[in-house]
Structures are given as structure tokens and as C-alpha cells.
C-alpha positions in Angstrom: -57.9 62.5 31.2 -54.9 62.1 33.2 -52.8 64.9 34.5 -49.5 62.7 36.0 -46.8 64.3 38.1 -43.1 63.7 36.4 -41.6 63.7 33.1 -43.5 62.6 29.8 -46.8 63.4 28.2 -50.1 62.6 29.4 -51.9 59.5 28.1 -55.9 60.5 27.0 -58.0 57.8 26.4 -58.8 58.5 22.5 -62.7 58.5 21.3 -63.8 59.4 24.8 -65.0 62.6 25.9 -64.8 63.4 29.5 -65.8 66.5 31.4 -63.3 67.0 34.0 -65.1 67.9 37.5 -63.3 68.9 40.7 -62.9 65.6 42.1 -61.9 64.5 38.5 -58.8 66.4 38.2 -55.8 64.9 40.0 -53.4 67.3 42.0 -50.2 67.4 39.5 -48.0 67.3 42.8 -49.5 66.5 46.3 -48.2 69.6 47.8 -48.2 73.2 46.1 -45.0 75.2 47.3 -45.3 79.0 47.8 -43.9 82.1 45.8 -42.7 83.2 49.1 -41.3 81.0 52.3 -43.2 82.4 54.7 -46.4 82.5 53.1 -48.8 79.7 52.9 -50.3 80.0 49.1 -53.5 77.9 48.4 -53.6 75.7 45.5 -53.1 77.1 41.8 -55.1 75.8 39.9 -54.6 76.8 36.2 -57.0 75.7 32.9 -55.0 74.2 30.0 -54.9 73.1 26.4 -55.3 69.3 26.8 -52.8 68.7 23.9 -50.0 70.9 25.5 -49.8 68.2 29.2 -49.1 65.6 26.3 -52.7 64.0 25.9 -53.0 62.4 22.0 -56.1 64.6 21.3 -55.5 66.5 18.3 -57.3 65.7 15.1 -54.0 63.5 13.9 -54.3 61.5 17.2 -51.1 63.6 18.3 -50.5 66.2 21.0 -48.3 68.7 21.3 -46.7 67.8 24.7 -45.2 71.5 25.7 -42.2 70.1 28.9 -41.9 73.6 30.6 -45.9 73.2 31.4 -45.4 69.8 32.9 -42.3 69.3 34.0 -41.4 72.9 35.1 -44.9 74.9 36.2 -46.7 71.6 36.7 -44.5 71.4 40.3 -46.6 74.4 41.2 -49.8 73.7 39.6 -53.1 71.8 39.6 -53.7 71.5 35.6 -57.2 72.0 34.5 -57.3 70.0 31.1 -59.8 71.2 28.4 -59.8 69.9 24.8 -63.2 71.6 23.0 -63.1 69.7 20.4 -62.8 66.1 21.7 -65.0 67.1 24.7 -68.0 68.4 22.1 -67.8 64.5 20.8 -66.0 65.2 17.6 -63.5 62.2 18.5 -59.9 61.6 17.5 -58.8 61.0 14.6 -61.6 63.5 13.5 -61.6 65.9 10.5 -59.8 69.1 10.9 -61.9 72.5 11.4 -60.7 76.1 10.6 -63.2 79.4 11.4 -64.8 81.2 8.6 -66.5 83.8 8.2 -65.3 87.3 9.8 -63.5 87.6 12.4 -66.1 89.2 14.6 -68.8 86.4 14.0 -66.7 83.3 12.6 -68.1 80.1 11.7 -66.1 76.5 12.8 -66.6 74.7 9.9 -64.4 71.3 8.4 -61.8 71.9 6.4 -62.6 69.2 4.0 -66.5 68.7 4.4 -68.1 71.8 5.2 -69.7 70.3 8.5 -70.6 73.4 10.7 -69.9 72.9 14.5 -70.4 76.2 15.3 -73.7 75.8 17.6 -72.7 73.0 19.2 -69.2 74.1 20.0 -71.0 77.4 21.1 -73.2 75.7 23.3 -70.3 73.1 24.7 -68.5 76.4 25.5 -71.1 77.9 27.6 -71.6 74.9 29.8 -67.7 74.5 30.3 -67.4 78.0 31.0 -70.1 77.6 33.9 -68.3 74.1 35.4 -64.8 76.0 35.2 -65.7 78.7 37.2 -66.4 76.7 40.5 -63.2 75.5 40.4 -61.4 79.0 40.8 -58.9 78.7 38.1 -55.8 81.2 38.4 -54.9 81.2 34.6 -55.2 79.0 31.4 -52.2 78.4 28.3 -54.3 77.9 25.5 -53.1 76.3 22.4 -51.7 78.8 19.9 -53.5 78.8 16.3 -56.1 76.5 17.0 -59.6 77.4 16.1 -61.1 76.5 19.2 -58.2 77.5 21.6 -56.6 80.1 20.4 -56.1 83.3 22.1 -55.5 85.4 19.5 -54.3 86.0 15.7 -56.5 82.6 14.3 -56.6 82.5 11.2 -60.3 83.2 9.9 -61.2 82.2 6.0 -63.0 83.6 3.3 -64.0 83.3 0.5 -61.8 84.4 -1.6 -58.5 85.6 -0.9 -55.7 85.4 2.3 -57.6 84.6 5.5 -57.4 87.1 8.4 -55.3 86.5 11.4 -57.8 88.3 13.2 -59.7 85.4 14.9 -59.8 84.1 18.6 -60.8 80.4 18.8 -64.7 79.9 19.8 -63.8 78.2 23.5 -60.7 80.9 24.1 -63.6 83.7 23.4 -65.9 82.3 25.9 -63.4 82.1 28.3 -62.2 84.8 28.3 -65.7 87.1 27.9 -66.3 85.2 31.4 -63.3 85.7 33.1 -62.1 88.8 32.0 -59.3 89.2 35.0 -58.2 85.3 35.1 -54.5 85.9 33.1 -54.2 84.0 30.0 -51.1 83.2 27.7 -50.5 80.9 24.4 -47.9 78.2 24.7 -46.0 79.8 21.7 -45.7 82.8 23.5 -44.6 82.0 27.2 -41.2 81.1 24.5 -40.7 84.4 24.9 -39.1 84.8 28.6 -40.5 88.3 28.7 -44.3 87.2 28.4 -43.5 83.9 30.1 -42.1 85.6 33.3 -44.8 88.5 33.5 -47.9 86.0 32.6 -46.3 83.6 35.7 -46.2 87.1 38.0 -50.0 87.7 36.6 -51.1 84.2 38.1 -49.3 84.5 41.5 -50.9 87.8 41.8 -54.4 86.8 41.1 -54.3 83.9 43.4 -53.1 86.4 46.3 -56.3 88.4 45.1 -58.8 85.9 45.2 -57.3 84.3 48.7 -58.0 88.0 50.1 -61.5 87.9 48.7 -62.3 84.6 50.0 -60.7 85.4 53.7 -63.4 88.0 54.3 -61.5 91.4 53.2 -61.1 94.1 55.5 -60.2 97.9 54.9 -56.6 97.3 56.9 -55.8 93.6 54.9 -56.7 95.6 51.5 -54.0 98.4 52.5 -51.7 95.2 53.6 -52.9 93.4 50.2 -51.8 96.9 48.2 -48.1 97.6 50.3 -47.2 94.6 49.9 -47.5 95.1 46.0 -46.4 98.6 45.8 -43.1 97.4 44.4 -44.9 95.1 41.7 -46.9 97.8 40.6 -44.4 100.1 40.3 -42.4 97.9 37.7 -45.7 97.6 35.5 -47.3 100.5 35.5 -46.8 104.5 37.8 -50.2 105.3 36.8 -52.0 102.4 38.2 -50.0 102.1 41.6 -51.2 105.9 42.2 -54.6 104.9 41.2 -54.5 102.3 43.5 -53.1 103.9 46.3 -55.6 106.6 46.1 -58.5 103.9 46.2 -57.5 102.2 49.2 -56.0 105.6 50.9 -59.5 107.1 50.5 -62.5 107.9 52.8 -63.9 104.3 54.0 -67.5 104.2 51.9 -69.4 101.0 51.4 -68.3 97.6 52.1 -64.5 96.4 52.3 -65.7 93.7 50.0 -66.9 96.2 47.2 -63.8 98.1 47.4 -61.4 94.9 47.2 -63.3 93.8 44.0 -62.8 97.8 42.7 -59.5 97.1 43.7 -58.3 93.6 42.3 -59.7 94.9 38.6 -57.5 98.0 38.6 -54.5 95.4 40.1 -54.5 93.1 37.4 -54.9 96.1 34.5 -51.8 96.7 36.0 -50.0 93.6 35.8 -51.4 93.7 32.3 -48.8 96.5 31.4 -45.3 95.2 30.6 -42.5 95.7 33.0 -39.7 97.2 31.2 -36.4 97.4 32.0 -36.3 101.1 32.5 -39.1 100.7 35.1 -37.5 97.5 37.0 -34.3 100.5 37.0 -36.1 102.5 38.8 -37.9 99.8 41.6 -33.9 98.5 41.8 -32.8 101.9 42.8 -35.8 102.4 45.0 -35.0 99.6 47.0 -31.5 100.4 47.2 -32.6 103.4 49.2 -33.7 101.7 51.8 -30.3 99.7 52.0 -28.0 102.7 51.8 -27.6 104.0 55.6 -26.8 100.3 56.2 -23.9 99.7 53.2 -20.6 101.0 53.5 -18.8 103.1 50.5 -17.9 99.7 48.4 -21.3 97.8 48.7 -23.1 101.1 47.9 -20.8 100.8 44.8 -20.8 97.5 43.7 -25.1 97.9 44.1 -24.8 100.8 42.0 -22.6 99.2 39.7 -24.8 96.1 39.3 -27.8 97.7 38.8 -26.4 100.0 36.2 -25.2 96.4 34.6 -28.6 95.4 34.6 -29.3 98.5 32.9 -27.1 98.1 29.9 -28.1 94.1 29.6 -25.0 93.2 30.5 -26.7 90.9 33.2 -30.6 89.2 33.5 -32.7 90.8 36.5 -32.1 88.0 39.0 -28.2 89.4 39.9 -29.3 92.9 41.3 -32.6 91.3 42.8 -30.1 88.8 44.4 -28.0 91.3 45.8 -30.9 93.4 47.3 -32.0 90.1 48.8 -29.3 89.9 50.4 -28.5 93.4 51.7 -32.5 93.3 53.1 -32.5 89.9 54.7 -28.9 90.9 56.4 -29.7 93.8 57.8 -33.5 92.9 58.6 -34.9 96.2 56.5 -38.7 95.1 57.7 -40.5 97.3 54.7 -38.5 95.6 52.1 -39.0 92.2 53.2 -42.6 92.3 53.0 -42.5 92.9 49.5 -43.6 90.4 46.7 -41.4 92.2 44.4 -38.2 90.3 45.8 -40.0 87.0 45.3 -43.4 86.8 43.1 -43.2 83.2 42.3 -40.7 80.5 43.0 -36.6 80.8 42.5 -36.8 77.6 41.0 -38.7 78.6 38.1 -36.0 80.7 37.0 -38.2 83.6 35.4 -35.9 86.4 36.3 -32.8 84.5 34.8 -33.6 85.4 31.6 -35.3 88.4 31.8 
């Protein structure tokens, strides 16, 4: 499998089944750019539905090339290509397979033959599981519906009757009972510029947590780790960002290590909880406390008055942020600017333009 850089889908080699290893996996751009510009972020590397980068590996021979994946994200991402089904050895064309059974225990079986694929598939997923996790993915887009992708709401036959939409495909499940903090997302869904935005945030945040993990952590770059996210957390969820400041605010037991893995679960249950717009309200005006001594009558206004815009959904997100951008970088206000709030992930992905 081929993961190219640029415009267009991605050419698989039909009939073949390939494992993709570390060294197998070309870079989707030579050179990652960070969320923020003065932060150096290591490589993202993020597991995906083979189909969705444009590979013809469906049962038909198609794919279902998804262009914000490749020609958007992909500028910022090493793509991890998985397709279960080709890589088990069922080939392309191949017959196509639905789950059956309950939803709790479901069978892959063909939809026209009966041929169960269940073990193998099981087995397939196992092994895959194990070669993923030494290459430290940050996220996977599964493909939405599919019986061995899906995330969630798969349909699930019986018998007799309407099928369930209870089902998770049989390679999502594994995944996902592996890597239970790695943020995952359907294609259908990152449509929605709600989910799309807050599943990007998820993976920014998760690589920041592993890089922390793998520098060696330390009691004072945990409480660096957690300031520098108070203002994330705050938009998701109250709760967790007093939870978490209580953790790494308490007495110093056991190893910094221990703690930071404590830590990063909480972090991304967190990030797990939708921002809302009331919440993102109340960070807004939160940060525009910190501006006020330096704004005269009209700017303190015309904050107010954009924020309040915001508010109503007269305007997307990305006008007040731009604003308090501005007012932080001008007059230098030092706690503000070491937030990831201002900047999770890059401008040019547009998240908070429609949000």
C-alpha cells in the first residue's frame, strides 16, 4: 500500500495483502508542522481505513477516497493504512460479509454464502493490534458501517427480523479494547465540524501526552504539561480540570512516571466530553481577564461585544479567539501565551471556522 502526498486517491495493489511495518509506511509529507510555532511536535502518526486514503480495496474493487483525510489532515500526518479484510487474504473483488449474531458476540459471516471469517479475522486482529502498537499511533478514522471497521452502530443480523445497529466492526473492537485512550473517529462523522474539530484537538493532545511520557516525566513538566492545558480542559469538562489539578497539586508519592500515566487517562476522559459553546463562553471571558488592565474602554467593548456574538452564533469560534490572539501577543500577557487553548492544532486546518 501506498500512502502518496498530494491530491488524488491512493493506488493498492489489488489481490495482495501486505502488512504495513514501520519502515513500510511512507511519511505522507516529509516534514510534520506543529499545532503551535514555537513548539517542535514529533511525528503524528494516525491508523486509517485503507479505503478512505483512496486505495481500490473494497469488496467491489472500489474505495471510498475521503479528500479532507488526504489532502487536508494528511499535510500533518503519517497515515497508518489498515484494510482487515484484504489483509486477512480475503482479496478484492471478494464476497461481501455482514456480522450476525448479537451484538455482544457477533459472527462475520458472507452475505451470500454463509462463509464464517470470524476466527480468522479474530486472530488477524490480534496480531495487527500487537504490530500497531510499536508504532505509537495518535488516532485512527475507521470506516463507518463496515463490519470490520466500524466504530460503532454496525448493523448486526438475525434471524428473523430488522438487524441491530448495535455492532462495532471485529478489527474496530480490538482496537479499541487495546488502546483505550488512542482517540478514534468515523469518516462519516468528522462531517460534522463539531466532532471533526474536537476529535482533531483529541489527537494533538494525545501526542503532547505521550511526547511527555517518552521525555522522562518529571513532577514540575507534569504541572507544566497540566497549565499549559488548563484552558482546554476548561472548555471540555470543570469537573475533570479540578480533578486534575488536584492530582498534580497533591503531596509528591510514588514515581513521576506513575502519576503522569494517572494523569494522561483522566486528560483524555476529559477531552472525551464535548466543548460546548456555553463552556468556550466562559474560557473566552476568562481570558479576557487577563487582557482587561491592558485594553482601553472601546477594545474592552468590542471584546465583549464579539464574544457575546459568539454567544448568540452570530459568528464561528475562530473571530473572538482571533481577537484574544491578538490582544495577548501585543501586549506579551506571558500566562496566556503558554496556552494550547489559543492554538491546539494548525490555523490552516480551519477547525474553529466552523465551529
Amino acid at each position: 500500500m501506498i500512502v502518496r502526498r498530494g491530491r488524488g486517491p491512493v493506488r493498492g495493489e489489488v489481490g495482495q495483502a501486505p502488512a504495513p511495518s514501520v519502515s513500510s509506511v511512507p511519511r505522507a509529507v516529509p516534514e510534520l508542522r506543529p499545532a503551535r510555532a514555537h513548539e517542535a511536535e514529533p511525528t503524528l502518526r494516525v491508523g486509517v481505513s485503507s479505503c478512505l486514503l483512496g486505495a481500490q480495496v473494497r469488496f467491489d474493487g472500489g474505495h471510498k477516497h475521503d479528500r479532507f483525510l488526504t489532502e487536508l489532515l494528511g499535510r500533518y500526518v503519517e497515515w497508518v493504512p489498515v484494510c482487515p479484510e484484504l489483509e486477512v487474504g480475503m482479496g478484492v473483488p471478494r464476497e461481501a460479509v455482514r456480522l450476525v449474531g448479537t451484538p455482544e458476540a457477533p459472527r462475520m459471516v458472507g452475505a451470500r454464502t454463509g462463509s464464517d471469517h470470524t476466527d480468522a479475522m479474530r486472530r488477524f486482529a490480534a496480531a495487527r493490534v500487537r504490530t500497531l502498537a510499536a508504532l505509537d499511533l495518535s488516532g485512527f478514522v475507521f470506516k463507518k458501517d463496515s463490519p470490520s471497521c466500524g466504530m460503532e452502530r454496525v448493523r448486526v443480523y438475525k434471524a428473523r427480523g430488522m438487524p441491530s445497529r448495535r455492532g462495532r466492526g471485529l478489527f474496530a473492537a480490538a482496537f479499541m479494547e487495546a488502546f483505550p485512550l488512542i482517540p478514534v473517529e468515523e469518516e462519516g462523522r468528522l462531517n460534522d465540524p463539531v466532532l471533526r474539530e474536537n476529535f482533531i484537538e483529541r489527537v494533538f493532545c494525545y501526542r503532547r501526552w505521550r511526547s511527555l511520557l517518552a521525555a522522562g516525566p518529571t513532577r514540575g513538566s507534569l504541572v507544566a504539561f497540566h497549565t499549559a492545558h488548563k484552558l482546554v480542559l476548561l472548555a471540555h469538562s470543570p469537573r475533570h480540570y479540578t480533578s486534575l489539578g488536584r492530582l498534580v497539586g497533591g503531596r509528591a508519592d510514588g514515581r513521576a512516571a506513575a502519576l503522569a500515566c494517572r494523569y494522561g487517562r483522566l486528560f483524555m476522559d476529559a477531552l472525551a466530553v464535548p466543548a460546548t459553546v456555553k463552556k468556550h463562553v466562559n474560557v473566552l471571558q476568562h481570558v479576557a481577564g487577563f487582557c482587561r488592565e491592558h485594553l482601553g474602554a472601546g477594545e474592552r467593548g468590542e471584546l465583549a461585544g464579539v464574544i457575546e456574538d459568539y454567544r448568540q452564533g452570530l459568528v464561528p469560534l475562530i473571530v473572538p479567539i482571533t481577537l484574544l490572539r491578538h490582544h495577548v501577543t501585543r501586549h506579551a500577557i506571558a500566562y496566556v501565551q503558554g496556552q494550547i487553548y489559543l492554538s491546539p492544532h494548525p490555523k490552516e486546518l480551519m477547525l474553529r471556522n466552523h465551529v
